[in-house]
PDB file with SEQRES, HELIX, SHEET and CRYST1 records, atoms N, CA, C and O in Angstrom:
SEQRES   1 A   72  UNK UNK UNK UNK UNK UNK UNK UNK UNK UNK UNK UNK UNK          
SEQRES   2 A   72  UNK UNK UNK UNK UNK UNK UNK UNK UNK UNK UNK UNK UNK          
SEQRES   3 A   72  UNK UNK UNK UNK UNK UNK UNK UNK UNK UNK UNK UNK UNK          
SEQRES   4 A   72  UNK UNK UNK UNK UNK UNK UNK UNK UNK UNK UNK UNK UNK          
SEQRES   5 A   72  UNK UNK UNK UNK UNK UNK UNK UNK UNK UNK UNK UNK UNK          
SEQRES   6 A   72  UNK UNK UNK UNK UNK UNK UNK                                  
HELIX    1 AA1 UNK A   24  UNK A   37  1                                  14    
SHEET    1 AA1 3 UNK A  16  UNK A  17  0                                        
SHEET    2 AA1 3 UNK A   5  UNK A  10 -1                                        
SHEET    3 AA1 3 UNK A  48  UNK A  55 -1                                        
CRYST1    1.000    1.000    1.000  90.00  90.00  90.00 P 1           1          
ATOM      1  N   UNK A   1     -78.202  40.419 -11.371  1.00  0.00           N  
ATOM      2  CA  UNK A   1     -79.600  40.808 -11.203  1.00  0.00           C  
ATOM      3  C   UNK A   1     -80.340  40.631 -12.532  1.00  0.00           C  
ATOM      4  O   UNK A   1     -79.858  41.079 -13.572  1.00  0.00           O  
ATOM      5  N   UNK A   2     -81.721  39.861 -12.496  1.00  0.00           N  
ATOM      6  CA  UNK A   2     -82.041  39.876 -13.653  1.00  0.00           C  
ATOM      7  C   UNK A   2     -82.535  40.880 -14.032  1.00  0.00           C  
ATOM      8  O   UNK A   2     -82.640  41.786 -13.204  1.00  0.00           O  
ATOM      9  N   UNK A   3     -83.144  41.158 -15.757  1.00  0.00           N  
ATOM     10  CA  UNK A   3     -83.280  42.314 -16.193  1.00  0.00           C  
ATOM     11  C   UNK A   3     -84.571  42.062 -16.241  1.00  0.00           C  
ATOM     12  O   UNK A   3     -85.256  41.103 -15.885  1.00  0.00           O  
ATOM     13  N   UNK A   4     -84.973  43.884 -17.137  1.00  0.00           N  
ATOM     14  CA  UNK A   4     -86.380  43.797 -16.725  1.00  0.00           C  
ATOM     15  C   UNK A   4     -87.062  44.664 -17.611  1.00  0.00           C  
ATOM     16  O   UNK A   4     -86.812  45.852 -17.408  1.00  0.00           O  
ATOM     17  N   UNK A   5     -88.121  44.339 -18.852  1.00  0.00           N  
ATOM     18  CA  UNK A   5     -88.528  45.269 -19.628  1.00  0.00           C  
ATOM     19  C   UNK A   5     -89.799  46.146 -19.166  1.00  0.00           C  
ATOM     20  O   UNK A   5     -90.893  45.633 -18.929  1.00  0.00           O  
ATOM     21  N   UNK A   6     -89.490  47.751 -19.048  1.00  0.00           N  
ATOM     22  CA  UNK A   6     -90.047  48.374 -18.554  1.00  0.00           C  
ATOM     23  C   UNK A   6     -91.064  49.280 -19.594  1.00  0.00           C  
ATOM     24  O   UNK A   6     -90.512  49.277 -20.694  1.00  0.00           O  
ATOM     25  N   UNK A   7     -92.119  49.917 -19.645  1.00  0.00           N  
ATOM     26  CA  UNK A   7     -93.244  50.806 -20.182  1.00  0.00           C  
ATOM     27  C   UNK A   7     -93.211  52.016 -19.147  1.00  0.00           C  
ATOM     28  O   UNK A   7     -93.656  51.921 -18.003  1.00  0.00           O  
ATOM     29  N   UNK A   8     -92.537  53.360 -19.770  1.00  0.00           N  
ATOM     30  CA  UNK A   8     -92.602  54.340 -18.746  1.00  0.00           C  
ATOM     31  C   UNK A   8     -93.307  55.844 -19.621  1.00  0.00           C  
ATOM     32  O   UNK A   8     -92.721  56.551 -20.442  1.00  0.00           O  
ATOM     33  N   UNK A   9     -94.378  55.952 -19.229  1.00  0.00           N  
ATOM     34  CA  UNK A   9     -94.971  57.353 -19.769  1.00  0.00           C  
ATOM     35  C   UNK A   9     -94.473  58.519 -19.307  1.00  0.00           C  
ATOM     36  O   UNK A   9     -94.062  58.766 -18.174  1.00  0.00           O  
ATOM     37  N   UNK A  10     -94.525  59.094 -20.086  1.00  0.00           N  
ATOM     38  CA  UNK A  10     -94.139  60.925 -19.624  1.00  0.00           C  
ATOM     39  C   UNK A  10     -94.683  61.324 -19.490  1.00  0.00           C  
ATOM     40  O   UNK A  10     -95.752  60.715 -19.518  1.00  0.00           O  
ATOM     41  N   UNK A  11     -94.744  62.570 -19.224  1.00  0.00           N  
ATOM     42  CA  UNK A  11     -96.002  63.512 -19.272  1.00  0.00           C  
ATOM     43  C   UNK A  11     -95.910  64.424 -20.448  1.00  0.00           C  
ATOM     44  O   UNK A  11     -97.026  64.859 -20.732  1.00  0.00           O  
ATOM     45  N   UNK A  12     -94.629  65.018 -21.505  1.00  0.00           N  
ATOM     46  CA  UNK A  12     -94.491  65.345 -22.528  1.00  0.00           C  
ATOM     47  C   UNK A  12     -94.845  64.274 -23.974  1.00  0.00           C  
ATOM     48  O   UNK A  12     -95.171  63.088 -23.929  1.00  0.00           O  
ATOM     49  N   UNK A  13     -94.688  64.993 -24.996  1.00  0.00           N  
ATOM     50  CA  UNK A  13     -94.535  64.559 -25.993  1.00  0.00           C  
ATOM     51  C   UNK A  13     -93.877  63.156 -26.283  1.00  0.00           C  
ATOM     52  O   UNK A  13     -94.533  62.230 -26.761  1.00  0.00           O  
ATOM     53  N   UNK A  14     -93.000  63.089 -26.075  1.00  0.00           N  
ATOM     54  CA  UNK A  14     -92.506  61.393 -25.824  1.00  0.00           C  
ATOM     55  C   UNK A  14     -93.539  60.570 -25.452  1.00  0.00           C  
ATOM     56  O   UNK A  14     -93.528  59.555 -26.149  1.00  0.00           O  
ATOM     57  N   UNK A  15     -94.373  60.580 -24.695  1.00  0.00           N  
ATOM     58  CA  UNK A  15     -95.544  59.777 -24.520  1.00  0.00           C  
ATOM     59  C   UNK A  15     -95.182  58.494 -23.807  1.00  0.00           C  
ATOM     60  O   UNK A  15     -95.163  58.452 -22.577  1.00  0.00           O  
ATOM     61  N   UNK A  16     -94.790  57.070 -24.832  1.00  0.00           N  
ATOM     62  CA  UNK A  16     -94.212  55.934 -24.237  1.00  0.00           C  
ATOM     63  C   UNK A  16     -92.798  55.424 -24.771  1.00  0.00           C  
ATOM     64  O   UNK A  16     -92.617  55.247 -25.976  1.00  0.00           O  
ATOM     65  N   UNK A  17     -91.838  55.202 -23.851  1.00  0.00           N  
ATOM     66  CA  UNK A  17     -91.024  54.913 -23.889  1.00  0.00           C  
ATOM     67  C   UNK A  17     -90.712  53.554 -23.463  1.00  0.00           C  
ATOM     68  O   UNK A  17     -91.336  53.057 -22.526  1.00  0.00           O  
ATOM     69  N   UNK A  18     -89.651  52.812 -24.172  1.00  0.00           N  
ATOM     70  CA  UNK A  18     -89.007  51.189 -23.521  1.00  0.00           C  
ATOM     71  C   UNK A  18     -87.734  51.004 -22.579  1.00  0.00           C  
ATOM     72  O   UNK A  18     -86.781  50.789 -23.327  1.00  0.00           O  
ATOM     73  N   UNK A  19     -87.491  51.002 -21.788  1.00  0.00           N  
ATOM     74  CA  UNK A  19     -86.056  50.601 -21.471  1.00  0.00           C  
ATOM     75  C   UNK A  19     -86.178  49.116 -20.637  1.00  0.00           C  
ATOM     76  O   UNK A  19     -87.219  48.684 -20.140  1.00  0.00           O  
ATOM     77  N   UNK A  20     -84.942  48.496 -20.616  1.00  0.00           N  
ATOM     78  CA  UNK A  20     -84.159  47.079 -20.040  1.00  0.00           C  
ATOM     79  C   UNK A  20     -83.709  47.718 -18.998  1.00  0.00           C  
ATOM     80  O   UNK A  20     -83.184  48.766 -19.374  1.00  0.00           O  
ATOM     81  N   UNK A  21     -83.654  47.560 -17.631  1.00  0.00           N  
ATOM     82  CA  UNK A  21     -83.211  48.127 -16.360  1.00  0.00           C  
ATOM     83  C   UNK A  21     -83.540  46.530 -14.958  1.00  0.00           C  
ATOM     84  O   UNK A  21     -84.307  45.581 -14.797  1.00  0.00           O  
ATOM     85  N   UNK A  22     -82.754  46.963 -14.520  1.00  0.00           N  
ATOM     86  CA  UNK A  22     -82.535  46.198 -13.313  1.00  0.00           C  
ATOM     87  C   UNK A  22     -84.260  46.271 -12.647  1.00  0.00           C  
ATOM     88  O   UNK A  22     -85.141  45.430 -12.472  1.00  0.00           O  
ATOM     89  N   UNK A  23     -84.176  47.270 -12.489  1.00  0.00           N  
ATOM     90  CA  UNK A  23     -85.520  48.065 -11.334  1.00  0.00           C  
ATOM     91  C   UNK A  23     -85.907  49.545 -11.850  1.00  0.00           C  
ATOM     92  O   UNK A  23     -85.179  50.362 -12.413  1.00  0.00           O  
ATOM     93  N   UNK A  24     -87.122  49.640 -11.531  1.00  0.00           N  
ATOM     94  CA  UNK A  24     -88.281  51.013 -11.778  1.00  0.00           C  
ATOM     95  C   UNK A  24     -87.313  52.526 -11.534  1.00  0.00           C  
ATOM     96  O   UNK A  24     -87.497  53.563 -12.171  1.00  0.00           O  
ATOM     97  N   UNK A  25     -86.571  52.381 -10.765  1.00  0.00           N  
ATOM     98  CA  UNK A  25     -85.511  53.389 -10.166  1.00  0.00           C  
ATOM     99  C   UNK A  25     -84.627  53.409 -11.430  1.00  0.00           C  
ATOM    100  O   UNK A  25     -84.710  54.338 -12.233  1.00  0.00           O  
ATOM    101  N   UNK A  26     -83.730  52.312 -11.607  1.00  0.00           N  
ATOM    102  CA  UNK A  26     -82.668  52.360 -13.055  1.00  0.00           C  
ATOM    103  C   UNK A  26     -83.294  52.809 -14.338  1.00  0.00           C  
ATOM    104  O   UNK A  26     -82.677  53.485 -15.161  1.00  0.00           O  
ATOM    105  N   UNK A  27     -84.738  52.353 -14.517  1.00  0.00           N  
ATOM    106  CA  UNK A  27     -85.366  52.505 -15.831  1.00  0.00           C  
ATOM    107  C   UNK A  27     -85.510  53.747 -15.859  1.00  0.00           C  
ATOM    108  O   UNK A  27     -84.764  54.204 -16.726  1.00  0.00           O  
ATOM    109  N   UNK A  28     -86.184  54.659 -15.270  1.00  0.00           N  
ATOM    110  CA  UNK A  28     -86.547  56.007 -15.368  1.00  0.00           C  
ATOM    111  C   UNK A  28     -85.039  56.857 -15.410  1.00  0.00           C  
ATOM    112  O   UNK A  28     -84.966  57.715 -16.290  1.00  0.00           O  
ATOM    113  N   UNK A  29     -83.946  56.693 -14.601  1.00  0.00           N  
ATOM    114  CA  UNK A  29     -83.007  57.088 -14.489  1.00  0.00           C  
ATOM    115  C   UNK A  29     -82.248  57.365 -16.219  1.00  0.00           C  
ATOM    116  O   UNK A  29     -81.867  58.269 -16.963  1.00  0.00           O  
ATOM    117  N   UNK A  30     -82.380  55.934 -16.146  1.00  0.00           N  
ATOM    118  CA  UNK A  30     -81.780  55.698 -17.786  1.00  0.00           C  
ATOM    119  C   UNK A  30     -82.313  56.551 -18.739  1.00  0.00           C  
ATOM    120  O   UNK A  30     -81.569  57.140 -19.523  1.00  0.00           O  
ATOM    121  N   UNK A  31     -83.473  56.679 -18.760  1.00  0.00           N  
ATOM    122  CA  UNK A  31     -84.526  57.513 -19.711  1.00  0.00           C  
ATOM    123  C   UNK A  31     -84.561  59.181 -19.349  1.00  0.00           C  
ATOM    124  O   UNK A  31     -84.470  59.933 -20.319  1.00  0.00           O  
ATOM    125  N   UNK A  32     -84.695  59.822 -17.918  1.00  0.00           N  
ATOM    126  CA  UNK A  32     -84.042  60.939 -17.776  1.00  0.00           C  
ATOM    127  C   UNK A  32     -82.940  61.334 -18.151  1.00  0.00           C  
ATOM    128  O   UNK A  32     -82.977  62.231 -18.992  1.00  0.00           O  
ATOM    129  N   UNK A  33     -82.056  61.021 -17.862  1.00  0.00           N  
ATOM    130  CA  UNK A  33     -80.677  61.103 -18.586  1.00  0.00           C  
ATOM    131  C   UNK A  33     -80.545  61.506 -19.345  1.00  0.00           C  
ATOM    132  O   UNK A  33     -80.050  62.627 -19.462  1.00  0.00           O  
ATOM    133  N   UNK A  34     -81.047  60.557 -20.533  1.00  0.00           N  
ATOM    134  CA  UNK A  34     -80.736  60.567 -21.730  1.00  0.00           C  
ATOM    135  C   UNK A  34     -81.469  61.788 -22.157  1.00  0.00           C  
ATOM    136  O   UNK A  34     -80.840  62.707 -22.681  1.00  0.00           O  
ATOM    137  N   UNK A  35     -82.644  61.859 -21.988  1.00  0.00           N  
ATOM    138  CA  UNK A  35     -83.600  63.119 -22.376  1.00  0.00           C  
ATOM    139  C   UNK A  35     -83.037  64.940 -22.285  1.00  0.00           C  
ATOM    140  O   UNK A  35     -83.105  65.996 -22.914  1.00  0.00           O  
ATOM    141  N   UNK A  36     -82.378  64.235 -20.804  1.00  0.00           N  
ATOM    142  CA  UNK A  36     -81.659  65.756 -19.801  1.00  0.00           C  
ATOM    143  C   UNK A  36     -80.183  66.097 -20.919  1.00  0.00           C  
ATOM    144  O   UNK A  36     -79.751  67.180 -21.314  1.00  0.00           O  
ATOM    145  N   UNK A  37     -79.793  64.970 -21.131  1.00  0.00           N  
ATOM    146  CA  UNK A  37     -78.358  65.601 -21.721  1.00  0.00           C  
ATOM    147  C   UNK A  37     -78.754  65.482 -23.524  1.00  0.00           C  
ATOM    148  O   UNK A  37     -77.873  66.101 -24.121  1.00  0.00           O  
ATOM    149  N   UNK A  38     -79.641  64.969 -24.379  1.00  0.00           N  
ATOM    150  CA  UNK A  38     -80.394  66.002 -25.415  1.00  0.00           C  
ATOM    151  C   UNK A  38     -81.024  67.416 -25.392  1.00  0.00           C  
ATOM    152  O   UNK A  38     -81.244  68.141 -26.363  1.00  0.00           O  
ATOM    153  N   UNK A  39     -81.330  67.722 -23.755  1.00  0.00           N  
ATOM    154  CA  UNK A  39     -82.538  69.089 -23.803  1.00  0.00           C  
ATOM    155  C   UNK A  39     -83.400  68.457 -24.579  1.00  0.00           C  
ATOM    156  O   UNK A  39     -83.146  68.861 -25.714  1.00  0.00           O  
ATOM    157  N   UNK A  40     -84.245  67.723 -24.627  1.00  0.00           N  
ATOM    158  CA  UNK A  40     -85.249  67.137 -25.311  1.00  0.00           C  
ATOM    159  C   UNK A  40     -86.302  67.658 -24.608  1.00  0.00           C  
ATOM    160  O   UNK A  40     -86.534  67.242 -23.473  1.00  0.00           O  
ATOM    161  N   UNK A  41     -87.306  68.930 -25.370  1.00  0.00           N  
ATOM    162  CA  UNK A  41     -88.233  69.374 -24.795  1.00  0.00           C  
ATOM    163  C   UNK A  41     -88.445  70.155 -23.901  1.00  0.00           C  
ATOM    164  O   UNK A  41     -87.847  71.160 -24.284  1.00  0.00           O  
ATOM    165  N   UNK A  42     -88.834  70.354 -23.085  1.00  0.00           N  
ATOM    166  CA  UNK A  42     -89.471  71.093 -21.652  1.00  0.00           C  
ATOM    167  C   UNK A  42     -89.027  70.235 -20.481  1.00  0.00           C  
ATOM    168  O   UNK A  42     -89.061  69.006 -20.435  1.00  0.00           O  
ATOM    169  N   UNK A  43     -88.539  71.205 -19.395  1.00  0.00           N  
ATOM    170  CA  UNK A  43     -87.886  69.499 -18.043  1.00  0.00           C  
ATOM    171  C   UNK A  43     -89.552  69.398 -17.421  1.00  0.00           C  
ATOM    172  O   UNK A  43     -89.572  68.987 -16.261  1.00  0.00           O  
ATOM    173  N   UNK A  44     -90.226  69.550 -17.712  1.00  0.00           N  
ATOM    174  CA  UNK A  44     -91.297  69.067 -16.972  1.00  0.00           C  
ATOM    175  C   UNK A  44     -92.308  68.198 -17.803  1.00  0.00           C  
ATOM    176  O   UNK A  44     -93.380  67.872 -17.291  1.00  0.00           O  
ATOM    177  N   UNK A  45     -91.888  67.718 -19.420  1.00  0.00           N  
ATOM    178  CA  UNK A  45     -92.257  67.147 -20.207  1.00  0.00           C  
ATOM    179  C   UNK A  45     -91.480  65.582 -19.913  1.00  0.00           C  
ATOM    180  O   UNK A  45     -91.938  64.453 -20.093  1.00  0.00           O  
ATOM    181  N   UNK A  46     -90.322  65.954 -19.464  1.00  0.00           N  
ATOM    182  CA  UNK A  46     -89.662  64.707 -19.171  1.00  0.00           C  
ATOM    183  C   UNK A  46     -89.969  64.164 -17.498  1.00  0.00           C  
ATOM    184  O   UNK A  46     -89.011  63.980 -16.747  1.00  0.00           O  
ATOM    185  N   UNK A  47     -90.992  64.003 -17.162  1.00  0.00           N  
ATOM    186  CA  UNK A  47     -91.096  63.961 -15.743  1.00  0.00           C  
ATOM    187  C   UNK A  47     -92.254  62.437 -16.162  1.00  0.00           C  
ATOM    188  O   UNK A  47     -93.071  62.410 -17.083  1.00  0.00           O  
ATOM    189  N   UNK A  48     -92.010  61.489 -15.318  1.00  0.00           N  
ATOM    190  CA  UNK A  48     -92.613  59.742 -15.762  1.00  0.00           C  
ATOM    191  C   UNK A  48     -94.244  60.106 -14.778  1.00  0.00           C  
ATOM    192  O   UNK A  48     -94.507  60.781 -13.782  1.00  0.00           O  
ATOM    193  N   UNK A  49     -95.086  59.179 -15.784  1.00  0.00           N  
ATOM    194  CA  UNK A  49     -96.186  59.781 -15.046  1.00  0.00           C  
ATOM    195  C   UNK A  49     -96.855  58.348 -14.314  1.00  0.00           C  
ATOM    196  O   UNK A  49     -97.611  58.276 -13.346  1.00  0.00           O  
ATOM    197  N   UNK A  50     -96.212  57.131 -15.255  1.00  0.00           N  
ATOM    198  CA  UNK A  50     -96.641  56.214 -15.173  1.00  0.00           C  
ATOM    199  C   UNK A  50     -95.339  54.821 -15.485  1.00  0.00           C  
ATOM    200  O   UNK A  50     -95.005  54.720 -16.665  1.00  0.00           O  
ATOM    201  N   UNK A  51     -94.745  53.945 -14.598  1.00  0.00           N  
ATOM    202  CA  UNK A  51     -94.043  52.730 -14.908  1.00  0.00           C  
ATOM    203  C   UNK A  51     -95.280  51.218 -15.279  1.00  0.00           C  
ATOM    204  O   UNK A  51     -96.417  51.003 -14.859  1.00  0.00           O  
ATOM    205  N   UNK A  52     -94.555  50.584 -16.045  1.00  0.00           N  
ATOM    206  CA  UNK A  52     -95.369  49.412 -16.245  1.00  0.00           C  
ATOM    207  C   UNK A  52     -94.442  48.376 -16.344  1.00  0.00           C  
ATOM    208  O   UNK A  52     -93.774  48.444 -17.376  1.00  0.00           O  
ATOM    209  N   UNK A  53     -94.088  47.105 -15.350  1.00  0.00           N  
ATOM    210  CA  UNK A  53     -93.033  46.187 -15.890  1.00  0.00           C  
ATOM    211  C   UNK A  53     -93.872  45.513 -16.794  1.00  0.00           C  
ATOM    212  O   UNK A  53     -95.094  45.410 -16.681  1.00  0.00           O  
ATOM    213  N   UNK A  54     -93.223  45.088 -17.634  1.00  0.00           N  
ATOM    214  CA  UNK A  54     -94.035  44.045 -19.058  1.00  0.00           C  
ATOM    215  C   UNK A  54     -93.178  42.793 -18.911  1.00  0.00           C  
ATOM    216  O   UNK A  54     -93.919  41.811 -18.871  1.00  0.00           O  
ATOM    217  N   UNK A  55     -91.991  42.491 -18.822  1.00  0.00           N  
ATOM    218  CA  UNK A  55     -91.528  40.907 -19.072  1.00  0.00           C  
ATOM    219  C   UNK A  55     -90.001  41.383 -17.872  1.00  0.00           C  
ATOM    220  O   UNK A  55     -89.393  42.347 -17.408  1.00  0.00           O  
ATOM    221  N   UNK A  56     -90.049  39.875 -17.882  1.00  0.00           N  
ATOM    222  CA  UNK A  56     -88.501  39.820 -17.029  1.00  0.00           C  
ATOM    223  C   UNK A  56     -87.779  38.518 -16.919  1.00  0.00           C  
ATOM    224  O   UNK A  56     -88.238  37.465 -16.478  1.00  0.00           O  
ATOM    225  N   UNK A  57     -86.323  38.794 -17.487  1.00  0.00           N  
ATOM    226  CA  UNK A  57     -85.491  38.255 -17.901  1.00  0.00           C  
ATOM    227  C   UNK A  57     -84.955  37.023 -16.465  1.00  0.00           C  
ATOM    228  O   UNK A  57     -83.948  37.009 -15.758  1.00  0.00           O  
ATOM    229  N   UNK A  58     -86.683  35.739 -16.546  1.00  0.00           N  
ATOM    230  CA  UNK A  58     -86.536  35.200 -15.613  1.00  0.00           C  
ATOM    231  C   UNK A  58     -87.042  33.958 -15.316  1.00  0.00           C  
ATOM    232  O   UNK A  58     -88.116  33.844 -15.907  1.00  0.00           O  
ATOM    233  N   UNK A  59     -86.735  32.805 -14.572  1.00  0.00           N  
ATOM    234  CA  UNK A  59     -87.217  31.751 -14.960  1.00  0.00           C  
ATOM    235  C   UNK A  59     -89.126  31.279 -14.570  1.00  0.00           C  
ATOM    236  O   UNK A  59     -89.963  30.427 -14.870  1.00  0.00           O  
ATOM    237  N   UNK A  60     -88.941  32.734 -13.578  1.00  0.00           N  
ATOM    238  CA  UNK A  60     -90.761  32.708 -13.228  1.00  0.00           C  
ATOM    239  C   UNK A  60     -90.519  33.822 -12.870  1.00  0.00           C  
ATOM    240  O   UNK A  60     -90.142  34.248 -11.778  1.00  0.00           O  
ATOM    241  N   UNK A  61     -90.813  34.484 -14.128  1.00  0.00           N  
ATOM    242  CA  UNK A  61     -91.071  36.281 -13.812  1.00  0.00           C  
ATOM    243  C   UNK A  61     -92.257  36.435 -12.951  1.00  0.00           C  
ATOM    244  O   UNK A  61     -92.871  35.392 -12.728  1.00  0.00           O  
ATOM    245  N   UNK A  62     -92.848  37.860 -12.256  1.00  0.00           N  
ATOM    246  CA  UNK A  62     -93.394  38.050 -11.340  1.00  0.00           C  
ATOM    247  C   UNK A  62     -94.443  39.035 -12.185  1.00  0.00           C  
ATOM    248  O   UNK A  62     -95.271  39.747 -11.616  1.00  0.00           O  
ATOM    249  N   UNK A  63     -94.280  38.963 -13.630  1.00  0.00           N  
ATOM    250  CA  UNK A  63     -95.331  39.670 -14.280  1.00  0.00           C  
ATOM    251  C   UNK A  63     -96.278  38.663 -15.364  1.00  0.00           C  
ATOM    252  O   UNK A  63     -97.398  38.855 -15.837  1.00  0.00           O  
ATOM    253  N   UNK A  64     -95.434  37.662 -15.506  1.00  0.00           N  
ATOM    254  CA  UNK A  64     -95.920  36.205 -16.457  1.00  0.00           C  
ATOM    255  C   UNK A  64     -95.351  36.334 -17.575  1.00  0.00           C  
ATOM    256  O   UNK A  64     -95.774  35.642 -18.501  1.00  0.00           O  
ATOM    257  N   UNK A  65     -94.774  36.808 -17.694  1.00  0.00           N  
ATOM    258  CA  UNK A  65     -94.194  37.416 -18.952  1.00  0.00           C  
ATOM    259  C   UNK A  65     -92.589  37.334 -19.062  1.00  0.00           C  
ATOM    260  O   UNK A  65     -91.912  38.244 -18.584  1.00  0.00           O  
ATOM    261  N   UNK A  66     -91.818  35.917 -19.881  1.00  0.00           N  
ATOM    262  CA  UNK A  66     -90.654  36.296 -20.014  1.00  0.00           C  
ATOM    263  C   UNK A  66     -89.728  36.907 -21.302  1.00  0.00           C  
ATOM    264  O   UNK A  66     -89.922  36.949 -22.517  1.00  0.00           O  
ATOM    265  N   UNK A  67     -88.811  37.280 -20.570  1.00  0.00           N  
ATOM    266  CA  UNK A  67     -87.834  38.551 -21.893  1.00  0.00           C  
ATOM    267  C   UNK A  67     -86.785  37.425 -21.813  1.00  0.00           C  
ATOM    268  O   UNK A  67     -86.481  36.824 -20.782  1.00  0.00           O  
ATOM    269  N   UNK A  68     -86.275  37.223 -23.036  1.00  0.00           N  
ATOM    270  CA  UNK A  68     -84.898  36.634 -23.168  1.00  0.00           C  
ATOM    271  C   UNK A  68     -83.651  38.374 -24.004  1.00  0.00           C  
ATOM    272  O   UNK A  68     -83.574  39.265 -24.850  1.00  0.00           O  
ATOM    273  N   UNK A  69     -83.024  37.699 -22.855  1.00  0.00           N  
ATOM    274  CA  UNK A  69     -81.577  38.837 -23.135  1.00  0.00           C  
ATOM    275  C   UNK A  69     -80.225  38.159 -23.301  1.00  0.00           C  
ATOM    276  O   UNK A  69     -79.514  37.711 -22.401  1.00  0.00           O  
ATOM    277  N   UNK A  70     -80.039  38.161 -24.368  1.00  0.00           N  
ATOM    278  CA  UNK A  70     -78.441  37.170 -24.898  1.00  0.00           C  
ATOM    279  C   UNK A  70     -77.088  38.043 -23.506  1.00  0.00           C  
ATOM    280  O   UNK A  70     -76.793  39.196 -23.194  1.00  0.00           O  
ATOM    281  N   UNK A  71     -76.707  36.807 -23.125  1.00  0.00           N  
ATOM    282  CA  UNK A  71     -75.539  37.392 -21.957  1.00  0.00           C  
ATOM    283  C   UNK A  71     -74.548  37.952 -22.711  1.00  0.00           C  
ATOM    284  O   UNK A  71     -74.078  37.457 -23.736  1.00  0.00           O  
ATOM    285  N   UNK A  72     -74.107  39.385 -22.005  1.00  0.00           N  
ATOM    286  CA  UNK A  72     -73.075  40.318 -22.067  1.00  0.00           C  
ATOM    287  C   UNK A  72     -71.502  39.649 -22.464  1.00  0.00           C  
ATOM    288  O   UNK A  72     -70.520  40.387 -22.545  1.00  0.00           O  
TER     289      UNK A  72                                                      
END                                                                             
């Protein structure tokens, strides 16, 4: 599956965040997580208020925008 650079706002202090994720579902996941098992803040500071795909790791991305990601 190609990848996919994501823009996800919070509603806390964190503000904007980046993650590489498959899909809008993996990205936020990835970024909760990580937040949940720091206690980073307030749990309702970590809650996404807003996704934005920006580029994707693709030969005709669907945003115009491509990401190059060196293979695993």
């Amino acid at each position: 599956m190609n990848k996919k650079l994501y823009r996800i706002t919070l509603r806390g202090q964190m503000g904007n965040v980046f993650v590489v994720a498959a899909d809008p579902q993996e990205a936020y996941r990835i970024v909760r997580n990580d937040l949940d098992k720091r206690d980073y803040g307030f749990p309702k500071d970590r809650v996404m208020k807003a996704i934005e795909l920006l580029a994707e790791d693709a030969l005709y991305p669907e945003c115009d925008i491509r990401l190059y990601v060196e293979d695993e």
